[in-house]
TORVO-830832 format. One line per 4 residues: number of its first residue (from 1); for each residue x, y, z of C-alpha. Coordinates in pm, 1 decimal, always signed. Layout:
% residues N
NUM> X:Y:Z | ...
***
This chain:
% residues 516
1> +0.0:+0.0:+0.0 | +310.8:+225.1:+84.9 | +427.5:+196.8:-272.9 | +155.2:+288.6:-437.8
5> +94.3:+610.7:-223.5 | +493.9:+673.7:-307.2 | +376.1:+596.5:-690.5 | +88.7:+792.3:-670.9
9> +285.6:+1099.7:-527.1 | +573.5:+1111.4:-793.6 | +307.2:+1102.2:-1058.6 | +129.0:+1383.2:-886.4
13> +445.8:+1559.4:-848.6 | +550.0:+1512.6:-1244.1 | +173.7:+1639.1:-1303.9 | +209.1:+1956.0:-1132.4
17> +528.7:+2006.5:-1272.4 | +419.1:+1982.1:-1653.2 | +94.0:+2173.3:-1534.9 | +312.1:+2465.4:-1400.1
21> +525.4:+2443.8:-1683.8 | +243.4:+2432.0:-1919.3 | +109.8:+2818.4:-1722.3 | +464.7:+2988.0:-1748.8
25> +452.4:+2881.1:-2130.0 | +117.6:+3052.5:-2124.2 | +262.6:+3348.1:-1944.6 | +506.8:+3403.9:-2162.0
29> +353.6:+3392.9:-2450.5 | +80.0:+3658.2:-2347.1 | +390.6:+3845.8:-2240.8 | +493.7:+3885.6:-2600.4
33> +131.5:+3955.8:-2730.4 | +139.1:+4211.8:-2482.9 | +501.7:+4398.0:-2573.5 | +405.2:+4304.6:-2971.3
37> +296.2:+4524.4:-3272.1 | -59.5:+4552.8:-3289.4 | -46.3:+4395.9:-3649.0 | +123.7:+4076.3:-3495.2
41> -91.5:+4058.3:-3223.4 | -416.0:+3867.4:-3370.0 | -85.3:+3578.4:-3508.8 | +11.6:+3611.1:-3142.9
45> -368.8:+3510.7:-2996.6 | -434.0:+3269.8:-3278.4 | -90.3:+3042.5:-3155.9 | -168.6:+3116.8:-2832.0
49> -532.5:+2938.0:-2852.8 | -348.9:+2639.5:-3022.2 | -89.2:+2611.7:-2755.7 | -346.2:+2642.2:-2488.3
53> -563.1:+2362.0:-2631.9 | -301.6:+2140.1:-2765.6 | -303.0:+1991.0:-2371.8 | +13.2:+1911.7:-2125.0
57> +299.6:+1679.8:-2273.6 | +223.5:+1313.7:-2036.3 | +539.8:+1310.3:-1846.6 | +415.5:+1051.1:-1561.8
61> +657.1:+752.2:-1467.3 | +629.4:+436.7:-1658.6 | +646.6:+211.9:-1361.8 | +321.7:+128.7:-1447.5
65> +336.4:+49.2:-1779.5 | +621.3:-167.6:-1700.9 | +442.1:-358.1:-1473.7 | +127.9:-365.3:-1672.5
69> +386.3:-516.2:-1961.1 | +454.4:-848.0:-1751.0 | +103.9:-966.7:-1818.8 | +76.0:-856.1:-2157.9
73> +102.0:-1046.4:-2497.4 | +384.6:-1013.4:-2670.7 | +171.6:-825.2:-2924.8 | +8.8:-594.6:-2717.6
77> +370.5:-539.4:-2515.1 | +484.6:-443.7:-2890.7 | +167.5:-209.5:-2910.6 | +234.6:-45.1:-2596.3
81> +622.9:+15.0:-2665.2 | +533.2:+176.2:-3034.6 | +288.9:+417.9:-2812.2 | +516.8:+477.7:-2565.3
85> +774.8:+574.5:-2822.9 | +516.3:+826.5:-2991.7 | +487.8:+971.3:-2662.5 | +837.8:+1003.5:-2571.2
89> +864.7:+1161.9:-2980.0 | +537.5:+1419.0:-2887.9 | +716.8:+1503.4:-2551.6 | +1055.6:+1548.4:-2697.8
93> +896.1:+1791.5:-3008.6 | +649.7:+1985.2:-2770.5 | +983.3:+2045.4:-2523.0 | +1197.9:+2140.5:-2826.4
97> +876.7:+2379.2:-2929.8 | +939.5:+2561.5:-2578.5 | +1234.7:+2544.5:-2589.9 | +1320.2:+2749.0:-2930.7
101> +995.3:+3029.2:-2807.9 | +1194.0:+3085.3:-2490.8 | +1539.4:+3141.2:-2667.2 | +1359.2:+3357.6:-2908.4
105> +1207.9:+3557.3:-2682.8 | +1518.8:+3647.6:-2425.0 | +1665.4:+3706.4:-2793.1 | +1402.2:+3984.4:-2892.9
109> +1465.4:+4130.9:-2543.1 | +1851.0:+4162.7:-2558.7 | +1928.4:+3897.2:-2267.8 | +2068.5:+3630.6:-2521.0
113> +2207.3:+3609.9:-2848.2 | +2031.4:+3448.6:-3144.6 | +1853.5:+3144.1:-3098.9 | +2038.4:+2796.9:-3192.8
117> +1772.6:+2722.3:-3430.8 | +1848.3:+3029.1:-3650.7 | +2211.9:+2999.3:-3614.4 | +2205.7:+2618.1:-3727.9
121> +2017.0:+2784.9:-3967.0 | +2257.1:+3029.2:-4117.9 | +2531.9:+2821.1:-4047.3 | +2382.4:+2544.6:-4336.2
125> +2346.4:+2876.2:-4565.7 | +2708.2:+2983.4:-4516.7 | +2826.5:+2568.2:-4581.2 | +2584.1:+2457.9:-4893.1
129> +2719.2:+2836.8:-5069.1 | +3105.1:+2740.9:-4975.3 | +2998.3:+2346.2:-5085.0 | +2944.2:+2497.6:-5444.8
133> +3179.8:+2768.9:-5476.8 | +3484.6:+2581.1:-5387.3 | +3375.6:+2235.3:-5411.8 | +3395.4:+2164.6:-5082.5
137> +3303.9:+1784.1:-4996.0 | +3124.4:+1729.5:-4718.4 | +2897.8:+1388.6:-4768.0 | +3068.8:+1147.7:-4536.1
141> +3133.3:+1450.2:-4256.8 | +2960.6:+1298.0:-3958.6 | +3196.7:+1023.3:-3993.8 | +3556.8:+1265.1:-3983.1
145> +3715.5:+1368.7:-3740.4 | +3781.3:+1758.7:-3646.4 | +4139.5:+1722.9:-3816.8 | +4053.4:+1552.7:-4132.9
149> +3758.0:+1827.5:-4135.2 | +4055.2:+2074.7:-4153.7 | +4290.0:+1916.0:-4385.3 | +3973.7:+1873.0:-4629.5
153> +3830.9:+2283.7:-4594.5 | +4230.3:+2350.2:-4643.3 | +4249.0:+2141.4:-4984.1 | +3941.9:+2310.4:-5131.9
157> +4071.0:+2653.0:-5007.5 | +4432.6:+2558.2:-5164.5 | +4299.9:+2431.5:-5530.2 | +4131.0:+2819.8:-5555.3
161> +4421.6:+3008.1:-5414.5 | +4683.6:+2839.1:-5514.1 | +4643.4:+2902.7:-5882.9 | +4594.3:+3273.7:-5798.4
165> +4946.1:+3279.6:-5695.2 | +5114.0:+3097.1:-5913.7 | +4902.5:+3399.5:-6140.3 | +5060.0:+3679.9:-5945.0
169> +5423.6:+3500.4:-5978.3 | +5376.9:+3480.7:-6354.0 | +5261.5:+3804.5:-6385.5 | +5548.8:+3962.4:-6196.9
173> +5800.0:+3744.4:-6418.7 | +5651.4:+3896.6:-6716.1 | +5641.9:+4262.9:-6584.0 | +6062.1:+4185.8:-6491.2
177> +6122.5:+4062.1:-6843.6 | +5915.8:+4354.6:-7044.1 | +6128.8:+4609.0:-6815.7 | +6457.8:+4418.0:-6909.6
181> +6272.4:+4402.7:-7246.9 | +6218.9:+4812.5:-7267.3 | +6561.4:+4906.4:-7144.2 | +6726.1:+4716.7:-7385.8
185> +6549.3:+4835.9:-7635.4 | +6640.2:+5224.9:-7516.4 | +7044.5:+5100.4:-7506.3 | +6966.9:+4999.6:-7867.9
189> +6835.4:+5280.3:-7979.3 | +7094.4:+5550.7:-7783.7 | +7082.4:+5871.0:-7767.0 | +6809.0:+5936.3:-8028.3
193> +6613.5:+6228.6:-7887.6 | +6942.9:+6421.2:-7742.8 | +7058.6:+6724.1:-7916.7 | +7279.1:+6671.5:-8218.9
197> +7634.2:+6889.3:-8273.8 | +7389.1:+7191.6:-8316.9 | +7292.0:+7178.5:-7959.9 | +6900.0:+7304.3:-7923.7
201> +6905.1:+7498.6:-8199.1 | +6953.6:+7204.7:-8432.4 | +6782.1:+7223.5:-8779.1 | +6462.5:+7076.5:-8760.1
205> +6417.2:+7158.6:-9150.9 | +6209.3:+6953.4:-9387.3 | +6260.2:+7132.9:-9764.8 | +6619.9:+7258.0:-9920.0
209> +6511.4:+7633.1:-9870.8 | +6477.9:+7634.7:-9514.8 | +6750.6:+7403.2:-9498.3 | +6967.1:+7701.1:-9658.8
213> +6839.7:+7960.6:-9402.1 | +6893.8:+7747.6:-9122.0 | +7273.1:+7677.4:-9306.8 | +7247.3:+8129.3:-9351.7
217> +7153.8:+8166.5:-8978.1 | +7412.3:+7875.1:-8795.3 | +7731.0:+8009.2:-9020.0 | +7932.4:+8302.7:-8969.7
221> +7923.5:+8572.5:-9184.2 | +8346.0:+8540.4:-9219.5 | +8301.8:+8176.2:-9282.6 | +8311.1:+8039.1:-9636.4
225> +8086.5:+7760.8:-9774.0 | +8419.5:+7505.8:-9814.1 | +8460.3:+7554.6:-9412.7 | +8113.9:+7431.6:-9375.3
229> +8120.5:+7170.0:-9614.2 | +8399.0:+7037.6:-9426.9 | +8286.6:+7138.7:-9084.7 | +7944.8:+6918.1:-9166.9
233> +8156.4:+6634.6:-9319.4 | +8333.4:+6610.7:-8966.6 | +7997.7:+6589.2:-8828.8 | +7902.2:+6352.3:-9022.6
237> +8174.5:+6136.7:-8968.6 | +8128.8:+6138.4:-8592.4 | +7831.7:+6039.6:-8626.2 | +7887.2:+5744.2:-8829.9
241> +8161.8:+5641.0:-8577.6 | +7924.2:+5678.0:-8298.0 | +7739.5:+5427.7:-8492.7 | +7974.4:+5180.9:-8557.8
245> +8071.8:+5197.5:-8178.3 | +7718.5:+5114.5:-8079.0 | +7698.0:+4860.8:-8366.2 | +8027.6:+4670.1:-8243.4
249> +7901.4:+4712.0:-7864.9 | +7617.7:+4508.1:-7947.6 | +7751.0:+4245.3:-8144.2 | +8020.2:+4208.5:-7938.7
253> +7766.6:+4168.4:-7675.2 | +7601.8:+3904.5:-7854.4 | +7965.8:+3718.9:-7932.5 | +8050.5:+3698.0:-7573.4
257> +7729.0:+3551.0:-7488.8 | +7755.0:+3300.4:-7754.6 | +8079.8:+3212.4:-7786.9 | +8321.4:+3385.7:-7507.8
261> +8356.1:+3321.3:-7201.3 | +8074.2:+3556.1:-7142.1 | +7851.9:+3290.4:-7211.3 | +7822.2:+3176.4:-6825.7
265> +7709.0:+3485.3:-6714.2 | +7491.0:+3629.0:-7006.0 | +7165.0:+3597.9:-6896.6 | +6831.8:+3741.1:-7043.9
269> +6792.5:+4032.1:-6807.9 | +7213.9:+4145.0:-6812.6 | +7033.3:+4477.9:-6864.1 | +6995.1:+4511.1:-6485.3
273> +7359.7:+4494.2:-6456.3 | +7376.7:+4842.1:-6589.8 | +7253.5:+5151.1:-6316.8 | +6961.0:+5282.7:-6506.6
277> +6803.7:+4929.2:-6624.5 | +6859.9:+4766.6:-6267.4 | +6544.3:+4721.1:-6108.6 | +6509.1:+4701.7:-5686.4
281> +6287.4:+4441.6:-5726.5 | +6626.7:+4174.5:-5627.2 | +6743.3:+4443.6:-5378.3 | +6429.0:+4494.8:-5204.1
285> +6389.1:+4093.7:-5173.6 | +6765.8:+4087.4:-5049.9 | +6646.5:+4300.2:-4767.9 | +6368.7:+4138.0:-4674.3
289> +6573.5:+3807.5:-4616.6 | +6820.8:+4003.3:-4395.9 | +6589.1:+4143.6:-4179.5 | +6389.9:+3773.1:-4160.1
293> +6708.9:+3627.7:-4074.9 | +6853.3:+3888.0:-3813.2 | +6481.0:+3845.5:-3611.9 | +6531.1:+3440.9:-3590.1
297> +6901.5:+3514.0:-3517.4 | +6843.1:+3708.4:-3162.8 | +6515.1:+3456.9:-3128.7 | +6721.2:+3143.9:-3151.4
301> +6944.8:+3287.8:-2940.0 | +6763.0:+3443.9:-2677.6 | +6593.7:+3038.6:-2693.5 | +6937.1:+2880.1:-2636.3
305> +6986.1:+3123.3:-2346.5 | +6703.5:+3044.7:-2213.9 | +6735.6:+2660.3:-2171.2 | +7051.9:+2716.2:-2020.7
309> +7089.8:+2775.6:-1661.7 | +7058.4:+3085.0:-1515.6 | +7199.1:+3102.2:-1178.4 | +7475.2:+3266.3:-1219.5
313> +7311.9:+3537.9:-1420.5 | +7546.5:+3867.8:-1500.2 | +7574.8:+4180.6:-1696.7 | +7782.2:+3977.5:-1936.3
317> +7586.8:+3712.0:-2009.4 | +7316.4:+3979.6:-2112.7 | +7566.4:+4066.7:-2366.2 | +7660.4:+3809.1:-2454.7
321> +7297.3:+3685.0:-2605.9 | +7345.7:+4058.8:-2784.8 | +7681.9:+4006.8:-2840.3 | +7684.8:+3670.1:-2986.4
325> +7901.0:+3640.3:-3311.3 | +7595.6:+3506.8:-3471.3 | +7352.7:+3852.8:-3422.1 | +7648.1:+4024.7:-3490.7
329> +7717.0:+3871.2:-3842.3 | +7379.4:+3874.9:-3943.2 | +7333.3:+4255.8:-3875.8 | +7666.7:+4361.7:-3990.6
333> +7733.2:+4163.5:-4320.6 | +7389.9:+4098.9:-4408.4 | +7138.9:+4388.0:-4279.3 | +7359.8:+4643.1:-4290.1
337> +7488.4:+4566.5:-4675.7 | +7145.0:+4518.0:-4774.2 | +7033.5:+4852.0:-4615.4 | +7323.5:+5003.5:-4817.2
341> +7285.0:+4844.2:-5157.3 | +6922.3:+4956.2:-5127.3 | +7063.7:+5326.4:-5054.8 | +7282.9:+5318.9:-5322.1
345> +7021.9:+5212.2:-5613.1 | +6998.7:+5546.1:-5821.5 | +7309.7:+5695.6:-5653.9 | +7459.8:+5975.0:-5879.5
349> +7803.9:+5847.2:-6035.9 | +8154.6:+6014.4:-5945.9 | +8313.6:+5999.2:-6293.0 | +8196.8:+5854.0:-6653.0
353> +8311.0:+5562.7:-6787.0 | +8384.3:+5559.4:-7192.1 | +8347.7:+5177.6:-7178.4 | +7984.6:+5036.9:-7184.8
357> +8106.5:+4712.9:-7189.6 | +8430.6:+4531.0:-7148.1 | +8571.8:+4367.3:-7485.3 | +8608.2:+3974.4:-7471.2
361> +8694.9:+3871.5:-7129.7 | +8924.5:+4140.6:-7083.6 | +8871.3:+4429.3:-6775.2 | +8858.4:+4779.3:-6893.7
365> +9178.6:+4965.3:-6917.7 | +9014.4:+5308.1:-6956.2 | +9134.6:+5637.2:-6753.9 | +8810.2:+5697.3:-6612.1
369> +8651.9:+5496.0:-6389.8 | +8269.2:+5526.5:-6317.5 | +8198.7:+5489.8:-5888.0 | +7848.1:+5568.2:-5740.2
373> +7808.6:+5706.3:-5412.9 | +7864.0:+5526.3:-5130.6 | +7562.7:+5499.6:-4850.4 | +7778.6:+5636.5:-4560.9
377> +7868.9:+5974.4:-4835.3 | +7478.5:+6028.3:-4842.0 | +7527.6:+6024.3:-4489.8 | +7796.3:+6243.8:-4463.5
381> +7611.0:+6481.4:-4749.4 | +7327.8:+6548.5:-4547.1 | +7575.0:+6590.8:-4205.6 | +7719.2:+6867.2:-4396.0
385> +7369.7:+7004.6:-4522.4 | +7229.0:+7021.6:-4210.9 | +7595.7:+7182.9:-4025.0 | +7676.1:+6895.6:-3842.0
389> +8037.8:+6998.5:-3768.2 | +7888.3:+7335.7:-3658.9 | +7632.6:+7181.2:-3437.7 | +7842.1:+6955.2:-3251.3
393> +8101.5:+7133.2:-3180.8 | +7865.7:+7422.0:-2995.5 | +7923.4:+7452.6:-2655.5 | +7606.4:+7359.4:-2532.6
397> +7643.9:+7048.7:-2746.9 | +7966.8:+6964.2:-2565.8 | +7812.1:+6997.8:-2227.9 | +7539.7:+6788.3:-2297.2
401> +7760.9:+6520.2:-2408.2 | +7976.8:+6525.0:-2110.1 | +7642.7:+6499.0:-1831.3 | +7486.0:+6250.6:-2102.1
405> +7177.5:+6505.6:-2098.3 | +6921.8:+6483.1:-2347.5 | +6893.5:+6853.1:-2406.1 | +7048.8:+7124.9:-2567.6
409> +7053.9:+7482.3:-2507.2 | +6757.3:+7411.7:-2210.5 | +6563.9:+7222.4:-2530.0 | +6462.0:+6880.8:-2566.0
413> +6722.5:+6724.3:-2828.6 | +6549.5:+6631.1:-3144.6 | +6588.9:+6314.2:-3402.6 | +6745.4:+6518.5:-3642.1
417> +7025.2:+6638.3:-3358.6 | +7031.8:+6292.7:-3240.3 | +7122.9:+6146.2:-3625.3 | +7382.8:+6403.9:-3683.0
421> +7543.4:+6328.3:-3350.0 | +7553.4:+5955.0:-3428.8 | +7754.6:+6055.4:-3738.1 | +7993.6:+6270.5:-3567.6
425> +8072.3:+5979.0:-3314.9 | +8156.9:+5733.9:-3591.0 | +8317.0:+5978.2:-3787.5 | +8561.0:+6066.3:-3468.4
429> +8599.9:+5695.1:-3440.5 | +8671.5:+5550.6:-3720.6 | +8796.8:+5816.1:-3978.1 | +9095.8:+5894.0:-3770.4
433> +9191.9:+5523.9:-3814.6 | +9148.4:+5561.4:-4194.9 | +8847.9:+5283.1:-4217.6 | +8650.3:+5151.1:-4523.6
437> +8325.8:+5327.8:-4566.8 | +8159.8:+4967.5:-4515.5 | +8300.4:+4998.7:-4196.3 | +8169.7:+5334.4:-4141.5
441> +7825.7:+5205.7:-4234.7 | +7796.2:+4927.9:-4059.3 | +7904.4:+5136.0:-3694.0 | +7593.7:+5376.0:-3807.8
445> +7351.3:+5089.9:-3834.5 | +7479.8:+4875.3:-3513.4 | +7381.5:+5237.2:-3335.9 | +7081.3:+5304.2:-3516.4
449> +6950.6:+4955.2:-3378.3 | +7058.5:+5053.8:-3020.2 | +6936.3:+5363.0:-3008.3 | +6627.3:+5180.7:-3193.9
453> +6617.5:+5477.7:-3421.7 | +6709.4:+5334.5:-3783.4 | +6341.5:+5383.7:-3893.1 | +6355.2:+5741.2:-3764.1
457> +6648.5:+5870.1:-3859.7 | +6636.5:+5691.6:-4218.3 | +6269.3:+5820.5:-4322.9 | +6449.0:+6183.9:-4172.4
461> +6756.6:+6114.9:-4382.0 | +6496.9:+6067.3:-4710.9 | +6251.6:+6291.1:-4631.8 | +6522.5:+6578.4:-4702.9
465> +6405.5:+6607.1:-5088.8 | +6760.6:+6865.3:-5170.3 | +6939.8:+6553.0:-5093.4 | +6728.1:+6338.9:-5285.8
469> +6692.7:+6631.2:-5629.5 | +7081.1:+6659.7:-5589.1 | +7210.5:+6273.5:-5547.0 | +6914.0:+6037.8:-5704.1
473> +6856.1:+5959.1:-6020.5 | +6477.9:+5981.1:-6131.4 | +6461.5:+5603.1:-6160.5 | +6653.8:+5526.1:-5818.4
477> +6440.8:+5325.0:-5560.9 | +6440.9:+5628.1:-5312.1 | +6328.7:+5882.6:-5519.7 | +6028.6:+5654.9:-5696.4
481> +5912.6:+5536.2:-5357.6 | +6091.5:+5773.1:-5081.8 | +6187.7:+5405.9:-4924.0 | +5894.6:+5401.6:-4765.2
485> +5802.1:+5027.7:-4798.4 | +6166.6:+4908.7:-4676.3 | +6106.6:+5163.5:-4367.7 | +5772.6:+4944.8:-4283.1
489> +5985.2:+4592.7:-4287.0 | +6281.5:+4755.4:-4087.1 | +6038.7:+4909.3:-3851.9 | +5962.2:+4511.9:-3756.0
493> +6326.4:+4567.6:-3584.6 | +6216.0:+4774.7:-3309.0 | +6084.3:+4485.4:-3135.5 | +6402.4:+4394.1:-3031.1
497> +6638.7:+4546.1:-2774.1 | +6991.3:+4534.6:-2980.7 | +7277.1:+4566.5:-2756.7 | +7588.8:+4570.2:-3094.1
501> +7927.5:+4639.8:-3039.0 | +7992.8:+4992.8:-3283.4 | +8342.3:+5011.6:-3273.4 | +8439.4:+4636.6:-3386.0
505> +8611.0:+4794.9:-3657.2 | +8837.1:+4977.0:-3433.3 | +8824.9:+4829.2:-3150.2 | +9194.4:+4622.5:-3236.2
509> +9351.5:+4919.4:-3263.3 | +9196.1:+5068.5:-2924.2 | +9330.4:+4756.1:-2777.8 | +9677.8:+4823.4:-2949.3
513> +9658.2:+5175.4:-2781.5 | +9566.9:+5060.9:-2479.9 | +9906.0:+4821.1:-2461.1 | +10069.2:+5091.4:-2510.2
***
């Protein structure tokens, strides 16, 4: 008797439960009619009747069905088990039912985000477009796991990309060759459009009677017609010779390539071995690899010092991850060249070379030897533009240096004062001790990274457009770009706290001093 009053009270209990659940459904859906549109409204009371007489899901125990099973038939146990199953289905869609009006309705008031229905929803959208546009498949996906899911979005993603950048590599190829292809052509052709013996006033005439006033106005009025004649057969002549020279230059050209020993280092673009057909597409690239290779440098470093122990941790061995001849390398012979061969694209020329190119395989004997600029003489160009000398040897200048203050004359130092003191420290340094202008360079970059000011006092160095009108050619790298896109990749650089020894090129003779 016990039992069945303990039976009889969970079944009341589940009741009263579905009954109460059944009201706050109720409740909340009057709620909404209440807050809703009064064109949504008569929707509102139409679903609310239906809900109201659709009756309370049955969610009683089944002890009593199980029992009731013992006695059954095995056809009416089968009977009972199919209903009980379309109740357990009814129950399960009617809770669902609730389940998706209560998530859409702390939705519409702000309390949740959007209901998992819709979001399934939009989800299947987004899939069945990617499905056709990249032919994505996705029948056996139940079955994967959330790894071969990846590798199989990653192949579809790969066969549209991939061809987009083999594309873009093409295309760039291309663009490289036509350049090559252009300023060959222009070395062909020479000097076509520069001024002939006449200068400017060269006679532009198309009929023999203003070719005889032109002849009238160039002549002197002392001058006979022979002197002319002669004077224009000279003119000819050097013209034909100019010819010839340009004629043998090529050919000879093609000879070495063919037959000379030439041959192993003719290539199709040997245009951009000459300054104005050399493109900074290689240069640019160059850079980028230093600067990738300096960053894992100090990282694998600073990784190695860091699975070592650290106990007996000193100034030195701070240094010494700075220090190593590894970071050290890479910045000085790698970084710091590529920086300079970038600065030097374009440079203006000291001296003209006769010889456009050398005959056979033998060097060039001529007098005058063409030399661009070196990086560090932009440097020292703009130190004397801006009075370097003038500024640092100022008194105020001085006694700032000696109390390490970072003012001058009661102001705060700026980057350009800072730059053209960096100078005049590595000029003291190292021009005393007669040393290369690589040398020189590489000092002003070490200092540049340890003052992490490269980026800064580079984009001031090219920013100073005299510098750039007097010392750039039109076609140079800086003065098509203002070297703004290598200042963006160098500027990745500042992350890191470079601690570089500056004077390693004098620092043997310091030592040799010292001895002494």
């Amino acid at each position: 008797k016990l039992r069945e009053l303990e039976s009889e009270q969970e079944q009341l209990n589940s009741s009263l439960l579905a009954l109460t659940s059944h009201f706050a459904q109720v409740q909340l859906r009057l709620k909404q009619i209440v807050s809703a549109p009064a064109d949504d409204k008569e929707k509102l009371l139409t679903e609310l009747e239906q809900f109201a007489f659709r009756g309370i899901p049955d969610v009683r125990g089944c002890s009593e069905i199980e029992d009731a099973m013992k006695v059954m038939s095995e056809k009416e146990h089968e009977a009972k088990i199919s209903q009980q199953r379309e109740k357990q289905k009814e129950l399960i869609t009617q809770l669902k039912t609730q389940l998706e009006d209560l998530e859409t309705y702390a939705y519409e008031t702000g309390n949740a985000e959007l209901p998992t229905t819709k979001v399934i929803e939009k989800q299947k959208i987004v899939i069945d477009e990617l499905k056709q546009k990249i032919d994505l498949d996705l029948h056996d996906f139940d079955y994967l796991s959330p790894d071969d899911l990846k590798e199989v979005v990653n192949h579809a993603i790969a066969q549209i990309v991939n061809p987009g950048k083999v594309k873009e590599k093409l295309v760039d190829q291309l663009q490289t060759q036509i350049i090559d292809l252009e300023r060959f052509i222009q070395f062909l052709q020479g000097e076509a459009s520069s001024p002939g013996p006449l200068g400017k006033e060269r006679c532009t005439c198309l009929n023999p009677i203003d070719v005889n006033k032109c002849t009238d106005r160039f002549l002197p009025k002392s001058s006979s017609q022979t002197d002319f004649k002669k004077k224009h057969h000279e003119d000819v002549k050097e013209s034909t010779r100019t010819t010839v020279k340009k004629v043998l230059t090529v050919l000879q050209i093609y000879i070495i390539s063919q037959l000379g020993c030439g041959s192993r280092e003719f290539k199709h673009n040997m245009m951009k071995k000459t300054p104005k057909g050399n493109h900074w597409g290689d240069l640019r690239a160059k850079l980028e690899v230093a600067i990738d290779k300096t960053i894992q440098t100090v990282k694998a470093q600073e990784q190695k010092k860091s699975d070592t122990d650290t106990e007996d941790y000193s100034d030195d061995s701070t240094e010494a991850r700075i220090f190593s001849a590894e970071v050290v390398q890479a910045v000085r012979r790698d970084l710091a060249m590529s920086i300079k061969d970038l600065m030097e694209h374009g440079l203006m020329e000291v001296g003209q070379s006769s010889s456009i190119v050398p005959f056979g395989c033998f060097p060039s004997r001529s007098a005058t030897i063409t030399r661009a600029l070196h990086g560090w003489d932009l440097l020292l160009k703009f130190y004397e533009m801006k009075h370097g000398r003038e500024y640092n040897d100022s008194p105020a200048r001085k006694l700032s240096q000696s109390f390490h203050l970072d003012i001058v004359g009661g102001k705060p130092i700026t980057a350009k004062q800072t730059l053209l003191g960096a100078i005049d420290t590595i000029v003291t340094t190292h021009t005393p001790l007669k040393r290369s202008e690589d040398s020189h360079f590489k000092a002003f970059i070490c200092m540049a990274l340890n003052e992490r000011k490269l980026v800064t006092w580079l984009r001031l160095l090219f920013r100073t457009q005299t510098l750039i009108d007097l010392y750039y050619q039109d076609w140079s790298y800086v003065a098509r770009t203002g070297f703004d896109d290598a200042l963006k990749a160098l500027d990745r650089l500042n992350t890191v706290q470079f601690k570089l020894p500056v004077d390693m090129a004098v620092r043997p003779f310091s030592k040799i001093r010292d001895a002494f």
